[in-house]
N, C-alpha and C positions, 0 to 999 in steps of 0.2 A: 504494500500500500504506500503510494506515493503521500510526503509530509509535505502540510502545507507549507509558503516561505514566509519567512515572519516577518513582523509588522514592519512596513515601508519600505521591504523589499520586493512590491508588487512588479515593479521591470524589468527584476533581474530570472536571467533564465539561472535553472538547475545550474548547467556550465558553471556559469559567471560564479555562483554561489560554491562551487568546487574548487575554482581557480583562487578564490579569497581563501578558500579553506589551504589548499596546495602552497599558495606564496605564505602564509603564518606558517606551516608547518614547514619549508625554507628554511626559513629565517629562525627560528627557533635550533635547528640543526646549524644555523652561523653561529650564534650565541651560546650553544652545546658546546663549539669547538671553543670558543675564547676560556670556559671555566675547565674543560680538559688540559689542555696546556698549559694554564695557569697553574691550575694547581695540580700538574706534572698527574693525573688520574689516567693511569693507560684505557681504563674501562669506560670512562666517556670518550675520548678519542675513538674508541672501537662502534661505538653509537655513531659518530659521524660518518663513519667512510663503510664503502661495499670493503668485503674482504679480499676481491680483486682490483681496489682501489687504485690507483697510482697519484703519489707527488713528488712535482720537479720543483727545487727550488733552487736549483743552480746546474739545471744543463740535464741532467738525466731523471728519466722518469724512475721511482722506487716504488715498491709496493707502501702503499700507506701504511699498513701498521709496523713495516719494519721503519718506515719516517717517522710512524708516531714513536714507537721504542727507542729511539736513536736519540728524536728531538728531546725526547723525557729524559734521556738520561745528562741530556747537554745542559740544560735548561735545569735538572734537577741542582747543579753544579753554582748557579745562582740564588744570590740572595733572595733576591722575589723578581717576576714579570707580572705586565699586565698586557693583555692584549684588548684595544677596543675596535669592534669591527662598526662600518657604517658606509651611509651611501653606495647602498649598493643595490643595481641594475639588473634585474632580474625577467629574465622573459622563460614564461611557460607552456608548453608544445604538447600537450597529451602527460603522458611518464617521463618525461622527459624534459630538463627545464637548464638555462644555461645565465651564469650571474657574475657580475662583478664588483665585487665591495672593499673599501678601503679598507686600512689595517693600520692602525698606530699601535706599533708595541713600543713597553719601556720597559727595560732589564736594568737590574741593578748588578752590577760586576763587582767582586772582590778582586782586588789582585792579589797578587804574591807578598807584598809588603805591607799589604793589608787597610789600602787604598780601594774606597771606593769608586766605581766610574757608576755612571747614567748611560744606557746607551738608547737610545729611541729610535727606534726605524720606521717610514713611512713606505707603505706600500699597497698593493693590490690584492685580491686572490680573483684566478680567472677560474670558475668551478663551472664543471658537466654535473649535473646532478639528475639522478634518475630514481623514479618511484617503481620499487619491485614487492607485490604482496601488499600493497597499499603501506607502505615505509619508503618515505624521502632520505636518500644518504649520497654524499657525494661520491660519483667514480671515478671523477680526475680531476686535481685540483693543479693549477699552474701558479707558480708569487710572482711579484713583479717588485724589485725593490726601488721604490721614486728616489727615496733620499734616507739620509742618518745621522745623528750628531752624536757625538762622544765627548762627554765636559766631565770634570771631578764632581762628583755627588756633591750637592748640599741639602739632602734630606735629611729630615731630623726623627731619628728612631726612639730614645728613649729620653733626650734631654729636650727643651724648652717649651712652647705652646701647643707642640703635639705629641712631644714626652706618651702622655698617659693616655693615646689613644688604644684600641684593641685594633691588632694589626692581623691581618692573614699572613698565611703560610702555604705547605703543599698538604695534598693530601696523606694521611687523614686526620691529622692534626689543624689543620685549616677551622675556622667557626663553623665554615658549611656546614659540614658532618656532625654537630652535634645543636645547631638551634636550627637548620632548616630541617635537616631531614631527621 
């Protein structure tokens, strides 16, 4: 039995009403990836991508989850990241849908002598994304890196006006894991 469309969505065909549903469910799987990486969770990582995934982020395609384990472990190696995705251009074809959204990450780098760096990269993700068994998950994702700065940190972690904030970490010690879920 076909549902009726709800209230003052009288013009919109079934389609249309699928295609709203398809791009939230997108975009959701963008936002999946930014708190995987972040907080270095291989098992949201694996939520994003097919398990014959591939990403290139410097010249050859990998299978996605040996990028996601590789990146987790590079990234585990830092203080904290933040990835914020945005702006991004999404067109959708059937099962089938292809997007591009910006990327500013910020990495906090230790170095050797125990020097902090900021590193921030600006960039792109060129994603193929396809719906298999009614599940949106990327099958090839491409970066594109616009630009980066690297300057000495001047965050402040435990001394002055943001001293006493509560700060995140990686998984499963992160807040997530015990006030959201």
């Amino acid at each position: 039995m076909s549902q009726p469309l709800p209230a003052g969505a009288e013009g919109l065909s079934m389609a249309d009403i699928q295609e709203c549903i398809d791009r939230q469910q997108i975009h959701y799987i963008l936002m999946l990836y930014s708190h995987g990486i972040d907080r270095c969770d291989i098992d949201f990582l694996k939520q994003v991508f097919w398990p014959d995934a591939t990403c290139d982020y410097s010249g050859e395609a990998l299978n996605a989850y040996e990028w996601a384990a590789s990146t987790v472990a590079g990234l585990s190696t830092m203080e904290r990241t933040q990835h914020s995705v945005s702006n991004y251009l999404l067109t959708v074809d059937g099962d089938a849908a292809q997007c591009e959204s910006y990327c500013t990450a910020y990495h906090l780098i230790k170095g050797e002598d125990g020097s902090l760096t900021d590193m921030v990269v600006g960039g792109r993700y060129l994603d193929q994304i396809e719906k298999r068994d009614d599940e949106w998950r990327i099958s090839s994702r491409y970066y594109v890196m616009d630009w980066n700065q690297n300057i000495p940190s001047t965050g402040e972690w435990s001394d002055g006006m943001l001293g006493g904030l509560n700060t995140g970490s990686r998984a499963p010690t992160d807040p997530y894991y015990s006030v959201i879920k």
